[in-house]
N, C-alpha and C positions, 0 to 999 in steps of 0.2 A: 585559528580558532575553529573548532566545528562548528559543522549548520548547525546537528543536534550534538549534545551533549545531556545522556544520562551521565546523573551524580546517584550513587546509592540509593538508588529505589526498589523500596519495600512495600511488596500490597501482602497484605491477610485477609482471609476471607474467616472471619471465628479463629479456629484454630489451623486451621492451613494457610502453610506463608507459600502464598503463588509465587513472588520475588521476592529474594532475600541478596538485599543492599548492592542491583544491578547496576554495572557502572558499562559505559564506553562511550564513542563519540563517533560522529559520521563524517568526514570532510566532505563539504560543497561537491556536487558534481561527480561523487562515488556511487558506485554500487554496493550497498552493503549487507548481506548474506546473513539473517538471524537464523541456525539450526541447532538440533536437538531433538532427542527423543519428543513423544506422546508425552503431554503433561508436564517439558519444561520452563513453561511460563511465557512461549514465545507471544501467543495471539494474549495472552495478559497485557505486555509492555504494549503491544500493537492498541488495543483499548485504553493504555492509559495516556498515549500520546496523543491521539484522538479524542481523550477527556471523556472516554465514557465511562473509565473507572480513576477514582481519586485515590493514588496511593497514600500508606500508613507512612511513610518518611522519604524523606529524598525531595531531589530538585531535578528539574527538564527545560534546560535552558534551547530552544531555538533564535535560531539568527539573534542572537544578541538578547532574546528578550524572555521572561521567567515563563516558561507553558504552562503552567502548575496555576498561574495567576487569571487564565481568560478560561470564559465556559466554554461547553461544547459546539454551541453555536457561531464561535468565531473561529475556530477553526479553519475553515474551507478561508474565511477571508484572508489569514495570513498567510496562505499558501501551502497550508497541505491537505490533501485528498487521498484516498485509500480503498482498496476495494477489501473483498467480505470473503473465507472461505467458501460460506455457503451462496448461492446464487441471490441475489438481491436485485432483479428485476421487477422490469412491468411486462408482463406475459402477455397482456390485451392492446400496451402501446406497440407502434412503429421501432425500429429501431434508433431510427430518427430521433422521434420524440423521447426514447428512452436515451439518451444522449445527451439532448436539451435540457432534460431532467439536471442534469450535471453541472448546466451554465447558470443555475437557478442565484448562487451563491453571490455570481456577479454580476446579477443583475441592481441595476439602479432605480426603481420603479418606488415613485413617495406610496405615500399613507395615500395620497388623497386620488390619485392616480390609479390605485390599485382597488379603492373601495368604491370608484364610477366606473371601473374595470377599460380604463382608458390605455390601450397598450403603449410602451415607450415608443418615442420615434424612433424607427431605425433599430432599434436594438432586439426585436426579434427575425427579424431582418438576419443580420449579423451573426446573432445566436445560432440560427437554421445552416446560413451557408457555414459557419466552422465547426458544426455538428457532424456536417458533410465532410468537410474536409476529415476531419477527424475519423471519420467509418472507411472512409477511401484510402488513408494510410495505415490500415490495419486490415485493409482488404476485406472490407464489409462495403461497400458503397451498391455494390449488387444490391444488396440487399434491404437499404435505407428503409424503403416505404410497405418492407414485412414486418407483420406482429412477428415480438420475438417469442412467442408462444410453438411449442415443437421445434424448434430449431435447435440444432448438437448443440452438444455441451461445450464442443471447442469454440464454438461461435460467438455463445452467450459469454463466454470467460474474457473471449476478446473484447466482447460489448460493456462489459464491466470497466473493461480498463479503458476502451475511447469515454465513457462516462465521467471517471475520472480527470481524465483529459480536458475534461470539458472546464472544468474548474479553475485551467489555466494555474494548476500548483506547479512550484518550486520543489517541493519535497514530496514523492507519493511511495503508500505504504502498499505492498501488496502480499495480503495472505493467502498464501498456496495457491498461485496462479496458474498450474500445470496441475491440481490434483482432476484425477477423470479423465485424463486426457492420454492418448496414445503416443508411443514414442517418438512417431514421427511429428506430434504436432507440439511435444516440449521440446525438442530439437528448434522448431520455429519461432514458436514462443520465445524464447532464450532470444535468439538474433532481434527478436521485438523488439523486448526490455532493453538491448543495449541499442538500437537504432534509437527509440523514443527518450533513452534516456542524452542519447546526442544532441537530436532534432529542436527537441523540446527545453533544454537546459535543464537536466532534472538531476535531482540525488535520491535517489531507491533504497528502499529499507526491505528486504525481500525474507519473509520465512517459505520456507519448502522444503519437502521432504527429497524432491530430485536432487540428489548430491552431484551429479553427472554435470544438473543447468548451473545447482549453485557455485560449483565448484569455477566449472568455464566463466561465468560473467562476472562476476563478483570481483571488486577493488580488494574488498577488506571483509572476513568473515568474521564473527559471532560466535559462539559455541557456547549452549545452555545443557542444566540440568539440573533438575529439583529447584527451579528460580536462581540460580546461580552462574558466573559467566565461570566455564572453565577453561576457553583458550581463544584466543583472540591475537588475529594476523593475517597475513596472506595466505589465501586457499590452500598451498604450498604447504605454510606451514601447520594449520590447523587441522589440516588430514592426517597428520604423520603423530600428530601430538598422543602420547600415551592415554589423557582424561578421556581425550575424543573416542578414541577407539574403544577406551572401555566402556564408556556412557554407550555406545552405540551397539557394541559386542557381548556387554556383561562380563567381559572377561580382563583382566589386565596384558599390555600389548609387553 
């Protein structure tokens, strides 16, 4: 059984159907590749898994249990975390501290605790050093105790995803993790994604437009257009597919 399972999910926005009755499934422990042109609904399902948009039909069964049914605030607690096309930083925090930001979700800290501003024992303790650990296996620990304000854009991408990390997910989503970046540093990026997805016991849901990364890391590829899946297999097979090449060419292969 998949970790995730989309059933036919459909979002409308008025009259534009962003998804139209997306269906596939992720096995535990895969990398799974969501591509397609500009505007095929990829970063939609990304929001809708996430619960930031509630689609018009359909079902999003993870690990056994209905997605569709918990707000957006439980999310992070059952285990999935995701980063953002666009940078979603603290520009004035540490990199550190932007990290911690990450472990917020599991933290244990009562009502009463948090309103005498009494810190947990131990557990910012804990939070700090696997903050650390986490900057230092993505080859940021140099850098811990810099505002991540002016620092490249390959840095902060990477700081996104030890952020993520931070959440201690099972399932992490990442939207266009290599856009901005030079060839030499999505070549890196790539070896990341599958180290962390080792390391960490992870299963990845990856949109990008690098055909090159997605194509190399990827278990099981996606292929979207106009809200639609139109091929769906191994890397292998999804590049060679005639919808793929046309969706991507305008031209029939």
């Amino acid at each position: 059984m998949p970790l995730l399972d989309v059933q036919d999910v459909t979002v409308r926005f008025g009259g534009v159907v962003a998804l139209d009755g997306l269906s596939f499934g992720i096995d535990e422990g895969h990398i799974c590749g969501l591509i397609g042109p500009n505007g095929a609904g990829k970063t939609t399902i990304f929001n809708v898994v996430s619960r930031i948009y509630q689609p018009t039909r359909g079902r999003i069964d993870f690990d056994g249990q209905n997605l569709l049914d918990l707000p957006a605030h439980r999310i992070a607690k059952i285990g999935i975390a995701r980063t953002f096309q666009n940078l979603a930083v603290f520009p004035s925090m540490t990199l550190l501290e932007n990290v911690m930001v990450g472990a917020h979700s599991r933290g244990t800290v009562g009502f009463v605790r948090a309103a005498l501003r009494l810190p947990p024992m131990g557990e910012e303790r804990s939070s700090r050093l696997f903050a650390y650990e986490l900057l230092d296996r993505l080859d940021l620990a140099p850098l811990a105790f810099r505002p991540a304000a002016g620092l490249p854009f390959g840095t902060l991408k990477r700081l996104e995803i030890a952020r993520a990390l931070a959440a201690r997910p099972k399932f992490l989503l990442l939207d266009e993790p290599a856009s901005g970046l030079t060839h030499g540093e999505v070549d890196e990026l790539g070896e990341t994604i599958k180290h962390i997805r080792d390391d960490f016991g992870l299963t990845v849901l990856l949109v990008e437009h690098h055909m090159a990364m997605v194509m190399g890391i990827s278990d099981h590829v996606v292929a979207m257009d106009f809200g639609r899946k139109i091929a769906e297999g191994t890397p292998k097979e999804v590049a060679s597919d005639p919808k793929v090449i046309e969706a991507y060419l305008g031209t029939a292969a």
